[in-house]
N, C-alpha and C positions, 0 to 999 in steps of 0.2 A: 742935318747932314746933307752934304753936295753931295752933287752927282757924280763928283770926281772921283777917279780910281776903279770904277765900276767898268767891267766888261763884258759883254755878251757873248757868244758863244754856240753853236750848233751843239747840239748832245744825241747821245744814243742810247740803247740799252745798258749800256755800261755805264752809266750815270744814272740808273736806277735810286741807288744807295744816297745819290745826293737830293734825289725829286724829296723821296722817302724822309730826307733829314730835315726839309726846308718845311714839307707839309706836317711836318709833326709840331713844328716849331709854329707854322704859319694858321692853320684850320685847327680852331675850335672845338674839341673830339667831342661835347656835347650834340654837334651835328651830326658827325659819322661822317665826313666829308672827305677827308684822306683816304685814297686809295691804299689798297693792299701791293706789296712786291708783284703777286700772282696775275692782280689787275690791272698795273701800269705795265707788266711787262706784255702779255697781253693785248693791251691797247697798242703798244709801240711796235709788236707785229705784225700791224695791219699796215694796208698800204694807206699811202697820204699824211702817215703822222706826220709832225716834225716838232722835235724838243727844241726850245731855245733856254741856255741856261746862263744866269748874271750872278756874276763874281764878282765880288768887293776884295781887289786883290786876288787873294787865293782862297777867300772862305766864299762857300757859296751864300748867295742872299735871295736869290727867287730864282720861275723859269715861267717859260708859258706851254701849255703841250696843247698842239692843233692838230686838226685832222682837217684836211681837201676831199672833194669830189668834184671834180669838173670845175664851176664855175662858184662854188662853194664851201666854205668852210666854218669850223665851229671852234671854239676857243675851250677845247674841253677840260682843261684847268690853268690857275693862272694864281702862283704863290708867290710870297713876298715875307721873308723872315720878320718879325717886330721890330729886332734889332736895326733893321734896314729899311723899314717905312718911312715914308715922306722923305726919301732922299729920290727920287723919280722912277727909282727901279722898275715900277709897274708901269707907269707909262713909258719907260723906252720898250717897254716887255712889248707892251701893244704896240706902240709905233712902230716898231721892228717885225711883229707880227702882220700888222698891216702893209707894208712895206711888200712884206714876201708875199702877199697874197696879192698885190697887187703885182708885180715882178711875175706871177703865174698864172697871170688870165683868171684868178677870183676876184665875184662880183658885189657880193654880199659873205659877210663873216658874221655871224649868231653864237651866241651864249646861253647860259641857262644860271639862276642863279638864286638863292632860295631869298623871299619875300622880304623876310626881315634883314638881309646882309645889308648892311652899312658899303658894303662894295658896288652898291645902285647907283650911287652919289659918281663915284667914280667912272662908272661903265656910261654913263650918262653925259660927262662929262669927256669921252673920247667917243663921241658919235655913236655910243649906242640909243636905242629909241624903242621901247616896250611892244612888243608883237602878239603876244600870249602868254598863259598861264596855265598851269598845270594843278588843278586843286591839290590841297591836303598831299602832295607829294610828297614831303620831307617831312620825318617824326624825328623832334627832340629827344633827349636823354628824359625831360622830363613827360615824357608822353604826348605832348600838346605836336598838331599836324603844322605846318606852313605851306603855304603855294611856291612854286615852282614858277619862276617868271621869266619869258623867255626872250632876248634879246636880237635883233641884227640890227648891223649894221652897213651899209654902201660903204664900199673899201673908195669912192668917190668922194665920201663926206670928210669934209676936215675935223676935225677935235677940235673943240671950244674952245678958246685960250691958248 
């Protein structure tokens, strides 16, 4: 699938309902990774959020939700429906995210993201660079712990490719 027809977007708390629809579809419920309405909404009252949401057409296909502080910020989720995988959704997510962070005097942008996600490969591959870990942070459905691994990256750094 191209990139084409795909649009990005600012969102807000009224786009709850689509984060809500993308993470159900996107995160694994074995992890427990999807936020709750109660949590995202929550999150998106703090100061510094900002939701960016991608539209294939009119159905939604991912979003990125960040939070700022001064010269910093954190990628504190970042979904991408299956349906819409490897069509670049997630990297314009982040390019677009980096972008704004760079547009606002942020220096370094950090992630967190559990040990065994297949999403390493990627985060890896748009300048992120392993910083620390968080033992046994994350418990599967099946009981078994994961580390918690945590990412920045230099809003200076280019992405690989």
């Amino acid at each position: 699938m191209a990139s084409i027809g795909i649009s990005l977007r600012p969102g807000d708390a009224r786009d709850a309902g689509v984060v809500e629809r993308v993470m159900a579809a996107a995160f694994d419920p074995q992890w427990g990774e999807a936020w709750t309405r109660s949590q995202l909404l929550g999150v998106m009252a703090l100061p510094g959020i900002k939701l960016l949401v991608a539209e294939a057409g009119e159905e939604p296909a991912g979003f990125a939700l960040t939070r700022s502080v001064l010269d910093e910020a954190e990628l504190l989720l970042l979904g991408v429906t299956p349906k819409h995988r490897r069509a670049r959704i997630g990297s314009l997510l982040v390019e677009a995210v980096v972008a704004d962070c760079a547009a606002h005097g942020v220096e370094t942008l950090h992630l967190e993201v559990r040990s065994n996600n297949p999403a390493i490969l990627f985060y890896s591959a748009h300048g992120f660079a392993k910083c620390g870990e968080r033992r046994n942070y994350y418990k599967g459905a099946d009981g078994r712990h994961y580390d918690a691994h945590t990412y920045r990256r230099s809003i200076a750094t280019r992405a690989i490719g």
